[in-house]
N, C-alpha and C positions, 0 to 999 in steps of 0.2 A: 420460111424454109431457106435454108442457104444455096448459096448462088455458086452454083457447080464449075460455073466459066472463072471462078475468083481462086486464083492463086492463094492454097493452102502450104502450110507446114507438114510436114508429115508425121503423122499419128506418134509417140513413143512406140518401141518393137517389140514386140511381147517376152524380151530379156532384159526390159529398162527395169531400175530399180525403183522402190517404190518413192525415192528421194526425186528420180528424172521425172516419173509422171507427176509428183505432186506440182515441180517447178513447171512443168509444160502445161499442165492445165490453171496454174498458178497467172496464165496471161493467155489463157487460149479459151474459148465461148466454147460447150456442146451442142450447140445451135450452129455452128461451121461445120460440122463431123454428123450433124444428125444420121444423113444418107449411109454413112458406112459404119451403123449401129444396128443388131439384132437381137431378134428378143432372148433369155434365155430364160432357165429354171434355176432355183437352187435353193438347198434348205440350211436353217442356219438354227444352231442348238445355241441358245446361252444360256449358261449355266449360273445361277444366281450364286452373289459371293455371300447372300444369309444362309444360305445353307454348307457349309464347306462339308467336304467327307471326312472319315475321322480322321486319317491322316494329316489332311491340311489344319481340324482342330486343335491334334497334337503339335503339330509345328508351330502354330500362333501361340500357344499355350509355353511352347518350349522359349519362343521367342520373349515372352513379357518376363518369364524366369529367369532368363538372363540377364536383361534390364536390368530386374530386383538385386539380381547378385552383384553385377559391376557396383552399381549404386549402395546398395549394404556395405560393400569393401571399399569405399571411395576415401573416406579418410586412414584406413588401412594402408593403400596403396600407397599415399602421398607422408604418410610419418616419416618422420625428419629430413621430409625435402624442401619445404618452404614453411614459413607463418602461414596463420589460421586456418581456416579448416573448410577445407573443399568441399564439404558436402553444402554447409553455409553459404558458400558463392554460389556454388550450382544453383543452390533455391532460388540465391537476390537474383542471380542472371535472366532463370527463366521468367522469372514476377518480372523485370524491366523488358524482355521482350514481349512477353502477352500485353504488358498492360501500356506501353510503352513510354515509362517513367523511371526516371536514375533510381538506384539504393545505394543509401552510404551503407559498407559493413561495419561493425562495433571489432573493438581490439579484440584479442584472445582476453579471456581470465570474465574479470564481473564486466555483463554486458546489461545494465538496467532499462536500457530502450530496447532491448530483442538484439536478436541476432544479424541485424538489419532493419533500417527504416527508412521509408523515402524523404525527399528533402523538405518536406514540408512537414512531416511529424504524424502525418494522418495515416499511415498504413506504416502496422512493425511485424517484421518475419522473425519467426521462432519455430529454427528448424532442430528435428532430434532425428542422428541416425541409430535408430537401432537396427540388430541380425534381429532373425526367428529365435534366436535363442534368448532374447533379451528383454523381456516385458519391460513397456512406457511406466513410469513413475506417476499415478494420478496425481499424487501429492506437490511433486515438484513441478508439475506443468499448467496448475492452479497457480502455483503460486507464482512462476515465471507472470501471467498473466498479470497479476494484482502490482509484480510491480514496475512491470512497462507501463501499466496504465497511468503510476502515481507518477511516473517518469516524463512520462509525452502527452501535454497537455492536449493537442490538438489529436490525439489519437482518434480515429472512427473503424479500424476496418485492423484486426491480430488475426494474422497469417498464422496457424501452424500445420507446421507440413512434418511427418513423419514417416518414416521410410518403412514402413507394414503396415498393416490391419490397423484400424484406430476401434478401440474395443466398444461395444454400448454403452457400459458402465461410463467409460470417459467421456462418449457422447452427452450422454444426461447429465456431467457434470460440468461440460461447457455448454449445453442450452441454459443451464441455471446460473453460469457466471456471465452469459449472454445476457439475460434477464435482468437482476440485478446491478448491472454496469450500461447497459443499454449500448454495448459496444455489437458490431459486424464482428464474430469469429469464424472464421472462416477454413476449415480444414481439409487438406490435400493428403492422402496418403497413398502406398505402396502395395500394390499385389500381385499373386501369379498370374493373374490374369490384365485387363485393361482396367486402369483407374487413373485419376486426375495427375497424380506427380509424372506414370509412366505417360501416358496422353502428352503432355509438356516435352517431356524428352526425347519423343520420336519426331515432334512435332516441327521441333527447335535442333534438332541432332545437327544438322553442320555446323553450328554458330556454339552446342557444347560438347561435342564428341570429343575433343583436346581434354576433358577431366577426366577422360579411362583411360586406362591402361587396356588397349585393344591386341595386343599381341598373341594374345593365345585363344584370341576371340574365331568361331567360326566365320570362313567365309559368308559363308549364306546367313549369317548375323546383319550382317552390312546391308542383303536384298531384302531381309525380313522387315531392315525398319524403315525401307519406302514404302513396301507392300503395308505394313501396320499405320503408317502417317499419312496414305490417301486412302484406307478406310473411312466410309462416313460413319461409323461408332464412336473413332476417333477426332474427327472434325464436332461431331457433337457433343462429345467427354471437353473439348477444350473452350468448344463455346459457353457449355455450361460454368466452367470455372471463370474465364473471364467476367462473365454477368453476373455474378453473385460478386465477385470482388471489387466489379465498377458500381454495383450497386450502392455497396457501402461506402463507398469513396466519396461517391458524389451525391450521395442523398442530402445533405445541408445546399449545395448549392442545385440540387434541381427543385429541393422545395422552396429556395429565396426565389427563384425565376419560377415556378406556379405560383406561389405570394402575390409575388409581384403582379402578377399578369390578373388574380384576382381583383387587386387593389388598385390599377387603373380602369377598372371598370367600376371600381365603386366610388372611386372617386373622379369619375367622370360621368357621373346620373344625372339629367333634372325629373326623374321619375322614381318611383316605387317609394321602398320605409325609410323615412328619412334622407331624402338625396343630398348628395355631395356632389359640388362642380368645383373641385379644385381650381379650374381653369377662371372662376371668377371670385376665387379667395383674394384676400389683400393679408399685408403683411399685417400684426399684431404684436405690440409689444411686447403682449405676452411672451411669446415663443421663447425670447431669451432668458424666462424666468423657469420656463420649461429646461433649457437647455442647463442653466443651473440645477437643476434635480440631477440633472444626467449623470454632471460631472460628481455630486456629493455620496461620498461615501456613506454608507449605513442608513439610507433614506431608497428602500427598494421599493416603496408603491409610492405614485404621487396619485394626487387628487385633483381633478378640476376641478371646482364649484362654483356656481354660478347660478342667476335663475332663468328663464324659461327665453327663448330667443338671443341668450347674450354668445351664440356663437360656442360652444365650449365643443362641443365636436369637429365643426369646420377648426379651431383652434389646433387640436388636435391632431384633427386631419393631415391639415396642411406642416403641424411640426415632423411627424414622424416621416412623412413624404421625404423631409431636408434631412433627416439623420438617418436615413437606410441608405442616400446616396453620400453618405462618409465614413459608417462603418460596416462592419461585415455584420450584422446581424439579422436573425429571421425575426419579422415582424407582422404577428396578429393583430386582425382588427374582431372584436366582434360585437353586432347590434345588441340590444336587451335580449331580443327575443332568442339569440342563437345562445347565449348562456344562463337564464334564469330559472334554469330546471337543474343546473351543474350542484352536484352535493358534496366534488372536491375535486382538486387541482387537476389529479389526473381526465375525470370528466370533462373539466373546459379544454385541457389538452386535446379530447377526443374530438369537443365539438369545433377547435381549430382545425384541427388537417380533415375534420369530413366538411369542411365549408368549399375546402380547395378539392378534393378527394372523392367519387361517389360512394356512399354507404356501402355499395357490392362489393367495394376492395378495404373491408374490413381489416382485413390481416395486416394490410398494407397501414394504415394507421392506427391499429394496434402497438405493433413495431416501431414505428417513428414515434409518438406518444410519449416515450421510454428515452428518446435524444434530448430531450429541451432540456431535463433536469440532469441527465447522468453523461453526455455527451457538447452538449452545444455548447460553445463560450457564452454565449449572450441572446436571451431572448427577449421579444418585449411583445407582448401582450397588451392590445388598448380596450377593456370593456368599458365599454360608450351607454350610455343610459341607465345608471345604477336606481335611479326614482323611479323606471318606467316599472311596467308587468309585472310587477311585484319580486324585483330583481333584485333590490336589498339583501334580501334575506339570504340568496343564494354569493351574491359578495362578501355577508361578514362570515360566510361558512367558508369561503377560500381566505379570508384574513386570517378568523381564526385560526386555521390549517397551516395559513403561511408564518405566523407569529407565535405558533404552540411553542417551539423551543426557538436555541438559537442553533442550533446542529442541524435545519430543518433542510434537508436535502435542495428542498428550490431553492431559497436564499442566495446560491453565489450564480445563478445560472439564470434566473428565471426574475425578470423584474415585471410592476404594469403600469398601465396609465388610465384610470377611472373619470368618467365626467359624470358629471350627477348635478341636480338642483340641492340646493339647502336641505341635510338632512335631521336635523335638530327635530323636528317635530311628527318626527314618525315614526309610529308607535313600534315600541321592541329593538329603537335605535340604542345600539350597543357601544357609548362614545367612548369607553377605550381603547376599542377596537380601531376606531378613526383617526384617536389622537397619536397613532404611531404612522398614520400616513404623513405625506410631505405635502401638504397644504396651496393649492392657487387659486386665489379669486377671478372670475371673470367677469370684467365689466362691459357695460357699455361700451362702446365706439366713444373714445376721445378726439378732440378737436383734429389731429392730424390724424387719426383713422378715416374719419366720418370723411374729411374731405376725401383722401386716398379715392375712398368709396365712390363718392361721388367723379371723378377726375374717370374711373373707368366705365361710367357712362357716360363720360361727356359733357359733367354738368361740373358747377362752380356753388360754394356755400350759400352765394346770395338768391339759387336760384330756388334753395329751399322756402316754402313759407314757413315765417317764425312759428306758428305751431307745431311743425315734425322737424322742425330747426332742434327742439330745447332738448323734446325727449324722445319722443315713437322712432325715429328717423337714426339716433342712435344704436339702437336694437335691431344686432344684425338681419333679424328673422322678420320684424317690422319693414325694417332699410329697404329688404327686399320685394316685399310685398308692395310696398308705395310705389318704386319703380315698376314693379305689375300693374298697379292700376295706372298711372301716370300713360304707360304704354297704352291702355286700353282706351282710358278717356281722352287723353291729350295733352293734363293739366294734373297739377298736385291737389286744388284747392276742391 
């Protein structure tokens, strides 16, 4: 309770403004004043703003109208007052405040990257204004599309934003150039009411309101577009646009960090199918024979081969680990067992992104599925155990596939890395189909491997006995075994 003998301030006066009591209670406790507070009544109506009466309908309705129209007349307004074309900037402006990334714009006349594109080439704007009076061209806005894309190699994510209704028809024909290109298209357009472009521009108004011409705009134009910019209709019209647009952005690099994040776990196992412990790999000669495939032109599958414990997976393993941290690409791994049921590319596609992916979000790698061949620079794919579960068979159906022509859509986009035992002798072996792979043998541990090996337990050549000296002790998968028992019993011998 407060201490009545303690020198207080006195209360604000029932004429203070609501600025003086906010500041007076802004440093003064309720708990000092308790005593000269009493209780009162009072009822309080709020009136929901989902509901507005029709009046205020009509005025919200009036207000997005206006939008449309400033916006329809926007390069009208500005004719032969400056270079290019206001409505164009208006888009790139508002795409770099939401997303918060530069756009270069493209000269007037032939613009083959869009109307805008950011500085990396992954997102191109293709803005069209049309009035009501002026129906979108399907024709022409296909075809803008085909040739940004042949244009911007790194493209993932074609903006077009048009200034009215974007009709169904045109819909259905950019889900199917979606489909076919595996590109994010993403479309903003214009209504009398709330939609994505106007959402943006109330959203964004002091940073673009300098592109109207507001002179003969109503006043209550001005009040309507704070009241329409702290609607939550609005706040959610502009969330949605942003998430579909960073979605496409950044899908290659949020699946290299799920990749990733898969592939240190799998290759930090001494448990389950097949484990890999990176962490007690040694270097291998190999690797740089690997790293020559890389570099060779027109050699897009390579082949391990080797037989039973020579390492060809840890080999493997441990190469692709050293070339994902030097180039940009997404890199699959998968055991026999997750593609031996694959009946063509696009399948093993499916069972990459559901290894990183749960099956329940389907759609979600459906979608990405569609990136390795028609979007991504470079994939690599390593199927590991082609000998195992009767996995052959379902590898020369993706050779065949991969090697049917030379037009063959995977081909500039999509390379692998297969490890297999010797398959010469196994029945329905299709060797033409092998001899356009890029060939490595996997041997043994030579003399400076084996030691290596040895040096990171601790031990020295001599401490081998000349029996797993000559040969077992070479074979990685033996090497390691020996050091198992050695641990257990104390001794090699």
């Amino acid at each position: 309770m407060a201490d009545k003998n303690k020198k207080r301030d006195p209360m604000p006066p029932p004429d203070a403004t609501p600025e003086e009591i906010g500041e007076f209670w802004d440093t003064h406790s309720l708990a000092d004043y308790w005593d000269e507070t009493h209780e009162v009544e009072f009822q309080v109506n709020l009136k929901s703003r989902q509901n507005l009466s029709p009046d205020e309908t009509e005025a919200v309705k009036q207000g997005w109208q206006k939008l449309k129209e400033l916006i329809q007349s926007l390069d009208e307004q500005h004719k032969g007052q400056k270079k290019g074309e206001p409505f164009e900037e208006l888009v790139a402006k508002l795409l770099k405040l939401l997303l918060e990334i530069p756009f270069v714009l493209a000269k007037s006349g032939t613009q083959p990257s869009g109307d805008a594109r950011s500085m990396t080439g992954e997102v191109a704007i293709q803005a069209k204004n049309y009035s009501n009076r002026k129906e979108p061209r399907d024709v022409e806005i296909i075809g803008d599309i085909d040739i940004v894309n042949e244009n911007l190699q790194d493209l993932q994510v074609y903006v077009l934003v048009i200034s009215r209704n974007i009709s169904a028809q045109l819909l259905d024909k950019l889900e199917i150039k979606k489909k076919n290109t595996g590109l994010d298209i993403v479309t903003l357009e214009l209504s009398d009411e709330l939609s994505d472009l106007g959402a943006l521009c109330v959203t964004y108004w002091e940073d673009i309101c300098h592109f109207f011409d507001l002179s003969g705009a109503n006043p209550e134009f001005s009040d309507w577009v704070q009241i329409a910019k702290n609607q939550s209709q609005t706040r959610e019209k502009v969330k949605g646009v942003r998430k579909k647009l960073e979605e496409g952005i950044q899908t290659q690099r949020h699946v290299q960090k799920d990749v990733e994040k898969y592939l240190l776990e799998r290759f930090n196992s001494a448990e389950g199918f097949n484990p890999i412990s990176l962490s007690q790999a040694i270097g291998r000669e190999k690797e740089s024979q690997i790293s020559d495939w890389w570099e060779t032109e027109g050699a897009p599958i390579c082949c391990l081969e080797g037989e039973e414990g020579h390492g060809k997976s840890w080999l493997a393993a441990k190469w692709i680990n050293s070339i994902r941290e030097k180039e940009n690409i997404v890199t699959f791994w998968l055991d026999s067992r997750d593609w031996r049921d694959a009946k063509s590319i696009f399948d093993l596609l499916y069972s990459c992104f559901n290894l990183i992916y749960p099956s329940y979000e389907e759609g979600k790698i459906n979608k990405l599925r569609n990136k390795p061949a028609k979007i991504w620079r470079k994939t690599l794919i390593i199927l590991d155990g082609v000998n195992e579960r009767n996995a052959i068979e379902a590898a020369q159906r993706i050779l065949a596939e991969y090697f049917r022509n030379d037009e063959s859509e995977w081909r500039d986009r999509i390379r692998f890395l297969l490890t297999t035992r010797p398959l010469d002798d196994y029945p329905d072996f299709e060797r033409y189909l092998w001899s356009k792979c890029y060939k490595i043998s996997v041997d043994p541990f030579n003399d400076a491997e084996l030691e290596a090996a040895l040096n990171r337990q601790g031990l020295q050549l001599d401490d081998l006995p000349d029996s797993l000296k000559a040969e077992v002790a070479r074979i990685p998968r033996y090497f390691e075994r020996c050091i198992e028992l050695r641990d257990e019993l104390g001794y090699f011998d």
